[in-house]
SEKE-840395 format. One record per residue: residue in one letter; x, y, z of N, C-alpha, C in turn. Coordinates in steps of 0.1 Angstrom, whole numbers, plus 5000, padded with zeros to 4 digits. Layout:
N
AXYZXYZXYZ/...
This chain:
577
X500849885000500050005000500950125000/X500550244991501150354993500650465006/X502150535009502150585017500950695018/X500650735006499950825003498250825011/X498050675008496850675009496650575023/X497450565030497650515050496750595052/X495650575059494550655071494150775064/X494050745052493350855042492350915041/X491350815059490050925059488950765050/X489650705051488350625044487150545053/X487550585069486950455080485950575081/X484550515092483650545088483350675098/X482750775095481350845100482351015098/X482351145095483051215097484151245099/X485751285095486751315102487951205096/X489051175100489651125102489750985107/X489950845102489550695109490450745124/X490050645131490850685144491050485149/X492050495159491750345161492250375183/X492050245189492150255200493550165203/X493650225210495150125216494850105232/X494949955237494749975253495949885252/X496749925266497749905271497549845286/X497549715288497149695305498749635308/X499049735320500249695328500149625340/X501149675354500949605363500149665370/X500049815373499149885383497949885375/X497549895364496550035356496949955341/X495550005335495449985319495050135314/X495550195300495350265295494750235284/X493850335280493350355266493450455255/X494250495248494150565241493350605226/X493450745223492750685211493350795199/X493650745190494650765180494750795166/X494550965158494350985149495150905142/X494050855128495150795125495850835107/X495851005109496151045094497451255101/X496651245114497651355120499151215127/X498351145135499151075145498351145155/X497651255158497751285173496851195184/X497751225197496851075204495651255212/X494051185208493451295212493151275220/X493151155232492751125245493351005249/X493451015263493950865274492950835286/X493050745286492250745300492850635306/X493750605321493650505329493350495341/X493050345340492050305349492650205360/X493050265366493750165384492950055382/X493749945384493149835388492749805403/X491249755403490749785419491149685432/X491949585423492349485432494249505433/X494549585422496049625421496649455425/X497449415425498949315424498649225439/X498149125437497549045446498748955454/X499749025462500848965468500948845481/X499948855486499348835499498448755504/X497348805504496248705499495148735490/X494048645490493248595477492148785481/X491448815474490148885477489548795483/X488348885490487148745492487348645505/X488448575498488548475506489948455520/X490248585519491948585522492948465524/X492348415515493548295511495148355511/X495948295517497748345519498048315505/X499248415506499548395492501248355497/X502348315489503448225498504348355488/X505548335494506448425489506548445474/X507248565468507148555452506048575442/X505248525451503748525445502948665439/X502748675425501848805420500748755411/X499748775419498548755409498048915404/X496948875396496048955391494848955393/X493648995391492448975390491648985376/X491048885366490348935355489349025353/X488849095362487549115365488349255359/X489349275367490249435367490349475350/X490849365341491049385330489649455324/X488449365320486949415316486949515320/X487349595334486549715338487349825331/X488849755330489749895319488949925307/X488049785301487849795288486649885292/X485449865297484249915302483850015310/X485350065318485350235319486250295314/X487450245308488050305296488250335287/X487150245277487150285265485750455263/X484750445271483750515267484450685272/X485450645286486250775290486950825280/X487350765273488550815264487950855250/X486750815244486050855238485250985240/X484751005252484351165258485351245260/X486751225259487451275269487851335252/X488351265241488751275224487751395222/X486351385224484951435217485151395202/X485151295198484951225187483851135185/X483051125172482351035170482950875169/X482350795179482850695177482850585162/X481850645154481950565145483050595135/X483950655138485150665133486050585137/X486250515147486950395148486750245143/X488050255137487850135131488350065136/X489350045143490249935148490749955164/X490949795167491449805185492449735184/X493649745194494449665192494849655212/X495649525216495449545231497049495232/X497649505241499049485244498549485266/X499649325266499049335281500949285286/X501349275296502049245306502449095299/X503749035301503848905296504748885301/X505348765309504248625306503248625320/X501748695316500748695325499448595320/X499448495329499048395323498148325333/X496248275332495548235335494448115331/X494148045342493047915338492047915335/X491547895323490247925317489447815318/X487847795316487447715313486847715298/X486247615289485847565275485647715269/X484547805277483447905270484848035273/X485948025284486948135286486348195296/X485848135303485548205322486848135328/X487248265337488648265343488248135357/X488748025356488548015369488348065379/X488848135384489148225394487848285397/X487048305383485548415389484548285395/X484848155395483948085395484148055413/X482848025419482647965434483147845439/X483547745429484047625432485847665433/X486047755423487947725425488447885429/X487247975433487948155441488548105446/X489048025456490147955470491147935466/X491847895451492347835449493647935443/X494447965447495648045443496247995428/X495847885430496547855413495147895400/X494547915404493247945393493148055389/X493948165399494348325396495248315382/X495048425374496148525370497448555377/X498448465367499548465372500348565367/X500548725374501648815364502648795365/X503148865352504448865344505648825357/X505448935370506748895379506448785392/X505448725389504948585398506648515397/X506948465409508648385406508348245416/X507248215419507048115430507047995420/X507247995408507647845398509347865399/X509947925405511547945400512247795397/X511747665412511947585409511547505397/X510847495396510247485380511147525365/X511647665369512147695356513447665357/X514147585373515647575375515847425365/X514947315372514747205366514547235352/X513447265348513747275328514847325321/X515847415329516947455324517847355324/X517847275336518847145337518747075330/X517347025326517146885317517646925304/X517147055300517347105287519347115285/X520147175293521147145288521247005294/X521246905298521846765297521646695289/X520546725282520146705266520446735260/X520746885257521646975244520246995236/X519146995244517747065236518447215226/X517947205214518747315212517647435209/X516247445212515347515215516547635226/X516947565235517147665249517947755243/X518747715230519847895229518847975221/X517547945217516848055211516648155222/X516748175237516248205251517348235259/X518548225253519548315260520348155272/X520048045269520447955277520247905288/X518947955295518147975308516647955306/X515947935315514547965315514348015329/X513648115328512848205334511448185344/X511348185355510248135366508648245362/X508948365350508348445342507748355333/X507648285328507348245315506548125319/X506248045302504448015305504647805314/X505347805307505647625313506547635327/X507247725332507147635345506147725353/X505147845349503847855358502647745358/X502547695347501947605342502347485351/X503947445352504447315358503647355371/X503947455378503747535393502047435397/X501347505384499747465388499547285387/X499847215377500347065375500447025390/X501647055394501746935403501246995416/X500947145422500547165434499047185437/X498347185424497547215421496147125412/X496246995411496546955400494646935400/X494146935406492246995405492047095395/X492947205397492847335391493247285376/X494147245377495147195365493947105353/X493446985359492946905352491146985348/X491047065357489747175355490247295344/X491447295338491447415330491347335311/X490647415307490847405292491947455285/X492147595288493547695282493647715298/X495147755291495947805301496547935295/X496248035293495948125282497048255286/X497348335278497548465282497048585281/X496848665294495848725294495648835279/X497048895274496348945260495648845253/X495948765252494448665243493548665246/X493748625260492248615268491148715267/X491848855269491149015266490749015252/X491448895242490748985230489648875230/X489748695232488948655237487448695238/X487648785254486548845256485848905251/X486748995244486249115230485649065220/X486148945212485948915199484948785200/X485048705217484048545215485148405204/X485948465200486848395198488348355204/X488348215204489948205216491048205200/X492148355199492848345189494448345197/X495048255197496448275203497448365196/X498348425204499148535195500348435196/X500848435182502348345179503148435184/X503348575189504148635195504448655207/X503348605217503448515232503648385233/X503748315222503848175225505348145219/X505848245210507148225204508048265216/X507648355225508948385238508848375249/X507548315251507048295266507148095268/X506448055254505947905259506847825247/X508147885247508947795238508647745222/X507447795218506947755204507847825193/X507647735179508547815170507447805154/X507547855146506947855133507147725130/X508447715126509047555120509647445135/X510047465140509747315149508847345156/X507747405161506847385171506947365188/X506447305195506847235208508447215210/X509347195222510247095224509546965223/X510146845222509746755224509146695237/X508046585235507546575247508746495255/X509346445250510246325262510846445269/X511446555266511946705271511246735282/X509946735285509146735297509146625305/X509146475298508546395309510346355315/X510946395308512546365314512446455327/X511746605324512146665339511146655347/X509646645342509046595355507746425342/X507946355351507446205351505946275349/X505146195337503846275339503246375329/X504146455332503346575322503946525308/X502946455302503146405285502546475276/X501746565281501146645271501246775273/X502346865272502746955268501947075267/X501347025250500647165245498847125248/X498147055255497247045257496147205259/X497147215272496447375276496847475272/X498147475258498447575249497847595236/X497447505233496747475216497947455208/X497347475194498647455185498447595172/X497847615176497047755161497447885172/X498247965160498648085166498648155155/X498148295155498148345146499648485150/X499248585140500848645137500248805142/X501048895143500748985147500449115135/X499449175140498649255132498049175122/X497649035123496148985122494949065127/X493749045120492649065129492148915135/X491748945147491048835156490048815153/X489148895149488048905147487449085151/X485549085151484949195155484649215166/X484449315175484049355187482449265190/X482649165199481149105205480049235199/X478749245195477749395192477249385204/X477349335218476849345234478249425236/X479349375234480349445243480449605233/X480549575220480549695211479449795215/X478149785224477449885225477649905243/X478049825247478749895262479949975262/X480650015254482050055252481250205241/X480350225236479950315226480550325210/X481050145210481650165193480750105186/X480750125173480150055165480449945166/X479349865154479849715155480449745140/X481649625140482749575129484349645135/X484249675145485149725146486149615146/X487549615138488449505143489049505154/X489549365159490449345168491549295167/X493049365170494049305163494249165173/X495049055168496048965179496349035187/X496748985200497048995211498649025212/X498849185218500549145218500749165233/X502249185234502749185242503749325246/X503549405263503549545261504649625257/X505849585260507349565255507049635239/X507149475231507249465219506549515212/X505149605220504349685204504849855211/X506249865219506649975222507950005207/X508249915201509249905187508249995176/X506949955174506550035163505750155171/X505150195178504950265188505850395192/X507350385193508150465191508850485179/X508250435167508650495152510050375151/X510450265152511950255150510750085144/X511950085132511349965124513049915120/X514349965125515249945118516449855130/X517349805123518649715134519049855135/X519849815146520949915154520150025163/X518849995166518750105174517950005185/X518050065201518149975213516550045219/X515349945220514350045225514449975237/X514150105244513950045263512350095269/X511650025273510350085280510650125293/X510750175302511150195315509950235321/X509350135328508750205342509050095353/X507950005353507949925363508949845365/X509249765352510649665345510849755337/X511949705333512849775320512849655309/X511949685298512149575287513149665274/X513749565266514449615256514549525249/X514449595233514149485223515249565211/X515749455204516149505191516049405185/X515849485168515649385156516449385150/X516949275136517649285128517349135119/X517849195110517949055100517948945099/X519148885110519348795109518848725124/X519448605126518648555143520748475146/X520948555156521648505163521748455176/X521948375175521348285191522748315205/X522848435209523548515216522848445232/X523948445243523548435259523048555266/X522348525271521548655278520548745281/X519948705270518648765266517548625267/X516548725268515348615268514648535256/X514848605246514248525235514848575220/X514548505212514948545201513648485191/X512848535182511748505177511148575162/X511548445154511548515138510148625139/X509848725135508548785130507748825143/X508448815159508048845172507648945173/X508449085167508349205170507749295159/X508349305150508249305135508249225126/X506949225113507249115103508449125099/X509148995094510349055083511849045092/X511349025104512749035115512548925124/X513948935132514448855140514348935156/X513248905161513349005170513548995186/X514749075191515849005200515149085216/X514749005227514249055240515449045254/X515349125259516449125272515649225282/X515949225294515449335303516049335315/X515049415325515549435338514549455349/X514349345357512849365363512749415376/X511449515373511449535385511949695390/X512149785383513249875385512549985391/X511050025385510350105394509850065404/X509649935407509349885419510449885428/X511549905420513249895432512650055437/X512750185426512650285436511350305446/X510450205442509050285450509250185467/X509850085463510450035474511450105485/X512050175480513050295482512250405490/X511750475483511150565488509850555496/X509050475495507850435502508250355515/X508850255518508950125526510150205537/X511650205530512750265534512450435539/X512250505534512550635537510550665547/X509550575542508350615548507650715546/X507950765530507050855524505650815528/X505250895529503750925529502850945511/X502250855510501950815497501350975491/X500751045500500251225494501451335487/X502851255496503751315495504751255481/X504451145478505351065470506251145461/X505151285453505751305435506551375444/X506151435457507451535459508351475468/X508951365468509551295474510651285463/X509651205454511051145442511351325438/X510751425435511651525430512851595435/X512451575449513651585458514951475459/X514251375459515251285454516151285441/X515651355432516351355416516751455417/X516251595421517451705421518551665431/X518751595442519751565452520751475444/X520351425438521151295429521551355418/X520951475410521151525401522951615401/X522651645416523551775420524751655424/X524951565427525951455427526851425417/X528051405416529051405406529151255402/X529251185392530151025395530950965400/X530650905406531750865416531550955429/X530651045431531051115444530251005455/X529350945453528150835460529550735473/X530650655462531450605466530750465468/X529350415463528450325464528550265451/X528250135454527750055439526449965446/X525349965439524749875437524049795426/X523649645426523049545419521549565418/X520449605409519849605406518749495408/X519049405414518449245415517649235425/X516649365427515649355443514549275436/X514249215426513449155420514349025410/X515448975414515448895405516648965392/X517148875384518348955373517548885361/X517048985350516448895339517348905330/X518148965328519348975318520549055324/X521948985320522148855312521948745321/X521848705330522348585345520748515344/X519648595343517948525343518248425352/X518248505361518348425373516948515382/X515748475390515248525397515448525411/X516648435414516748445429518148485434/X518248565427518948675435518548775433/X518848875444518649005456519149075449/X518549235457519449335455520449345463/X521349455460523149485466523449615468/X523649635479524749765481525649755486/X526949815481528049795486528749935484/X529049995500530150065498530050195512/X528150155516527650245526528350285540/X528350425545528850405554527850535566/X528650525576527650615589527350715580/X528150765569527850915563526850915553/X526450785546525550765536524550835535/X524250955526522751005526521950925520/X520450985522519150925511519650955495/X520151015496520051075479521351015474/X522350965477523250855477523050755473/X522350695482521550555478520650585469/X519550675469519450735457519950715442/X520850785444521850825432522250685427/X522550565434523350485436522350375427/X521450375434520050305428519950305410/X519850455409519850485393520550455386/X522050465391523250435385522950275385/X522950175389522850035391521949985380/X520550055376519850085362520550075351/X521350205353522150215340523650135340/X523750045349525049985348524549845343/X523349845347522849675346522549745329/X522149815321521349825308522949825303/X523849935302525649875300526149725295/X525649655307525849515307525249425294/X523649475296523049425279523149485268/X523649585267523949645253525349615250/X526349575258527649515255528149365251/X526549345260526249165256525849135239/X525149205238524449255224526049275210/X526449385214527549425207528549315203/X528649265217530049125222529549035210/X528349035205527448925199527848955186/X527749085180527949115166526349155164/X525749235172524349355167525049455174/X525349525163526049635165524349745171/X524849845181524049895188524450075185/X523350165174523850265174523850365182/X521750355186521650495194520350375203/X519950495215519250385228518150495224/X516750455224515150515222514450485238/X514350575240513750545255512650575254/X511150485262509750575265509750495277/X508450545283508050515295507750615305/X507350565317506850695326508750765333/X509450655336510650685338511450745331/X511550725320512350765306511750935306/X510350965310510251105308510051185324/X510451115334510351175348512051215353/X512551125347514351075353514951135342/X515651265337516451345330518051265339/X517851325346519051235352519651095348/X518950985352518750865343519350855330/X518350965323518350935308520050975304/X520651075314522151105309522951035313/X522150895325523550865330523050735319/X522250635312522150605299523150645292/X523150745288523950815276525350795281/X525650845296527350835299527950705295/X527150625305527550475307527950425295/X526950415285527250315268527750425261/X527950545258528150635256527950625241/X526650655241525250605229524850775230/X523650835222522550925221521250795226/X520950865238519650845240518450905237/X517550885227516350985225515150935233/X514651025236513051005246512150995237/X511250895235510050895226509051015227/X508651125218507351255221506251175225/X505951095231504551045236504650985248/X503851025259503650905272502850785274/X502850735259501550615257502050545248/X503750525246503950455236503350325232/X503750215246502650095244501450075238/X500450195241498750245237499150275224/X500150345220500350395202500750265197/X501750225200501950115188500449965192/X500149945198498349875201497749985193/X497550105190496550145186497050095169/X498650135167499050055154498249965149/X498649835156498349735151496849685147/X495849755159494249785158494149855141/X494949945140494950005123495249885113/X495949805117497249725111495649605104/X495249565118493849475117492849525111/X492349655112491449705102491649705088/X492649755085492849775069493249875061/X493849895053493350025048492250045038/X491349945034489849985029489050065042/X489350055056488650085064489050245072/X490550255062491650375068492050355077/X492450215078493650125089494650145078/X495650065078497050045073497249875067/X497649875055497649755050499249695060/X500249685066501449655069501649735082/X502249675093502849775101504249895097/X504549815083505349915084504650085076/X504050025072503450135062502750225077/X502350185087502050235098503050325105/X504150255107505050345114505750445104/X505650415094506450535083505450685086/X503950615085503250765089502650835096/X503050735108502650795117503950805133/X505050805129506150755141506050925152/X505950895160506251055169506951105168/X507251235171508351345173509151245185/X510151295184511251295197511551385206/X511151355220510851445230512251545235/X513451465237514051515243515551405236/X516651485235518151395231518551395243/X519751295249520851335258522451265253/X523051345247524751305245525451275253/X526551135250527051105263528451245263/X528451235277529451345285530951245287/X531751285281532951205282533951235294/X533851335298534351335314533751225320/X532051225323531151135329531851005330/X531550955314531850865311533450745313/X534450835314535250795319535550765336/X534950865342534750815356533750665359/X532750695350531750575352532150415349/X533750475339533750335333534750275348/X534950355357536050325369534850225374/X533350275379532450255385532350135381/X532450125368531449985362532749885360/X533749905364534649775367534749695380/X534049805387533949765400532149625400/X531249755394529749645390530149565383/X530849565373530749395367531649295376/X532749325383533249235393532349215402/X531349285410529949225414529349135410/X529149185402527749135390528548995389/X529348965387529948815380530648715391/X530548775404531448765414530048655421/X528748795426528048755435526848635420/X526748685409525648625400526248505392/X527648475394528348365390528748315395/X530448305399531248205408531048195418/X529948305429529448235442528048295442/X527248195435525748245434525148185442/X525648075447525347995457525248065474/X525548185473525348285484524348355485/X523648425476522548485470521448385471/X521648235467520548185466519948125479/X521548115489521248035502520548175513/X521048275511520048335514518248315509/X517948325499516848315497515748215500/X516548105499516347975506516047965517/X517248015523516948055540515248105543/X515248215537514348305540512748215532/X512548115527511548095520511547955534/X512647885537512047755542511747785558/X512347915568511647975579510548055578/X509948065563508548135563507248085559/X506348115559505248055552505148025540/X505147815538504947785529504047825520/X504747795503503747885494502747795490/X501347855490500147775490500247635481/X499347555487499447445480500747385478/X501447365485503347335488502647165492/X503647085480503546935485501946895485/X501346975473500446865468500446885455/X500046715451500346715435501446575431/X501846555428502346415419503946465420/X504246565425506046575424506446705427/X507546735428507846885438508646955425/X509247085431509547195420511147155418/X511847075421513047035420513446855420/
């Protein structure tokens, strides 16, 4: 399709086609809604989830929840769609029958028990009790065992699936949450039809059809275009039993910027859209931040920063590099090889920080962290005299290890808040250093770093010590809804362009990519001090996350086997190790 005629005004009722993009994270889902012939986003609306990150116990029932443990609630997702969508359409003042297209991007690998018709277990009265029938999100780590064992079996085998995944598997991802429910669970387990991800599930809801996205099942549940599954003996080697694999995965996945189908005409007239509106595949929130912030090309490094830090690059070819999470033909963009790595957890390191540690008062928070970023700001490199490890959640790249901690080292009677502070950020930007050199080490050459997120436009500071550290240009994406822009993409991508969608995502990002908010050049004074810094973090990083990780973990260990067992512990047909 020519460029000319992308969102040329052909979708229906006055004005310009427009399409929607919802973005559901960890706290909150957004909705945007997105011209689709200026680019401009003419409204947002998010919507707090009312059960927020279920750490603890069940709703309802206060069922305990055992360490590691993050659920979700489904119910949270519908209400983004059914007070989000109609908000954001009042909030535009646009006729809605000008949208043509939806597209949804959710949290991954966030993953739930459905039954035949796609009712979440969890809403049902026989299995509410049941911790494993929840929505299991993206940073759930109570399968770690689970994903230690499939890593083992897989290299003593020489599965050679595992180097598409960086050489590890992840207690994030969809088979050892799945193994988790199996054996401790196994009522819940043999009561589920899918075992689904919640972007499917949401379009699911939307559309009345269960369409799987090949772009969650390519990086989350080990699947590939051309071999498919690992083999089953691969499973029953590491646990006895589980012989059927893809039962509660299916085997049909469709590709990204598909349509799934049309909006339910019940749910299409609770939301105020017409009916036909399409629904793209289901993505994932990371990866539709690539077309979302305008970059369709190799050599450039996107990072989402808020809660985790995800980062993706594309290129041509597929090289099966250590350290990253996945590698997945046509994942990210048609036409590419598209490469995932991250760092989890990183807004949760500071709100941990500032909330828990210092005892902000939550009225007080924004002016807490501002005080904190000018104090840090007015700090030199190296003046802290601090290094810390990023790992208060776990290390997802390069080590994908979840059970190790965070680290400070260097503190003393004189330590201020804004030190540790400072120290915090820096540890960010030493840990992202570490993956973009992994990257490079590899032969993907890495030109400039694209930042979006709520972080990426709150943390100027950040964004320069980015730039010192790899001593890259980091640009800030012009939009605070990249996720919701590139979802609203692909909602175009599914429509059409008979409808004044977009026949190709790329024909999408060519015309509609954002301005660029803000540059920061690396500072070569900076940088040379930092690189003193970061000889010190990677002797960390490799000291405590390699040759004695066995420290890190026995702490954790410690602390899981003097505490409350995690629900449903020792029942089921076989343990997590």
């Amino acid at each position: 399709m020519n460029e000319e005629t992308a969102g040329s005004g052909a979708g229906r009722g006055r004005g310009a086609p427009l399409a929607i993009g919802i973005d559901y994270g960890t706290e909150s889902g957004r909705v945007l809604v997105l011209d689709l012939v200026s680019g401009a986003e003419l409204a947002v609306s998010e919507v707090r989830y009312a059960h927020g990150v279920l750490e603890e116990a069940l709703p309802g029932t206060g069922e305990a929840l055992g360490h590691d443990w993050a659920l979700q609630h489904p119910l949270d997702y519908v209400e983004v769609l059914e007070r989000g969508v109609p908000d954001a359409l009042a909030r535009a003042g646009v006729d809605p029958a000008r949208v043509v297209g939806l597209g949804i991007d959710v949290t991954s690998c966030t993953v739930l028990p459905v039954a035949a018709d796609g009712t979440p277990l969890c809403t049902t009265q026989m299995w509410r009790s049941h911790p494993h029938a929840w929505p299991k999100l993206w940073k759930h780590h109570g399968a770690q065992g689970y994903a230690d064992r499939l890593t083992e079996v897989a290299l003593e085998r020489g599965e050679p699936f595992l180097s598409r995944y960086g050489g590890r598997i992840s207690s994030e991802w969809y088979f050892p949450k799945l193994l988790e429910v199996f054996h401790e669970d196994r009522a819940v387990y043999d009561a589920t039809d899918a075992f689904v991800e919640a972007t499917d599930w949401i379009v699911w809801h939307c559309t009345g059809k269960q369409v799987r996205s090949a772009c969650a099942a390519g990086y989350k549940a080990f699947w590939s275009a051309t071999d498919g599954l690992p083999p089953t003996t691969y499973f029953t080697a590491a646990y006895p039993g589980f012989d059927r694999p893809g039962e509660k995965l299916g085997s049909s996945f469709a590709p990204l910027g598909a349509s799934a189908g049309t909006l339910l005409p019940e749910l299409a007239a609770r939301l105020g859209l017409p009916a036909g509106v399409a629904v793209a595949v289901g993505n994932v929130d990371s990866f539709v931040s690539v077309p979302g912030a305008g970059v369709e090309s190799p050599g450039t490094f996107v990072m989402v920063i808020g809660t985790s830090i995800c980062d993706m690059v594309v290129h041509p070819s597929e090289v099966l590099l250590p350290g990253i999470t996945g590698v997945v033909a046509d994942g990210i963009l048609p036409g590419s090889f598209g490469y995932e790595a991250g760092q989890p957890a990183v807004g949760d390191m500071f709100a941990w920080y500032v909330d828990r540690l210092l005892g902000t008062d939550p009225a007080a928070r924004g002016a807490r962290y501002r005080e904190l970023e000018e104090a840090a700001d007015a700090l030199v490199p190296g003046a802290t005299g601090l290094v810390a490890l990023d790992w208060w959640n776990g290390n997802r790249s390069v080590l994908a290890d979840a059970d190790l901690s965070g680290v400070l080292v260097g503190a003393t009677l004189a330590t201020s808040p804004a030190e540790v502070y400072r120290s915090l950020l820096e540890s960010v930007a030493f840990g992202n250093r570490r993956i973009v050199d992994n990257f490079v080490e590899h032969g993907l050459d890495i030109d400039t770093i694209v930042a979006c997120g709520g972080i990426a436009e709150k943390s100027p500071g950040l964004m320069q010590m980015l730039a010192d550290t790899t001593g890259r240009t980091v640009a800030v994406a012009g939009s605070p809804q990249i996720p919701a822009r590139g979802s609203a993409l692909f909602g175009a991508v599914a429509a059409g362009s008979a409808t004044g969608g977009f026949d190709d995502i790329s024909a999408a990002v060519r015309a509609l990519a954002p301005p660029v908010a803000r540059t920061y050049t690396p500072d070569a004074a900076a940088g040379s001090v930092y690189d003193e810094v970061y000889s010190v973090h990677r002797g960390l990083h490799d000291l405590l996350g390699r040759e004695h990780v066995e420290w890190m973990h026995a702490l954790k260990q410690l602390r899981r086997r003097v505490s409350v067992p995690a629900p449903g512990a020792g029942v089921g047909t076989g343990s997590a190790s």
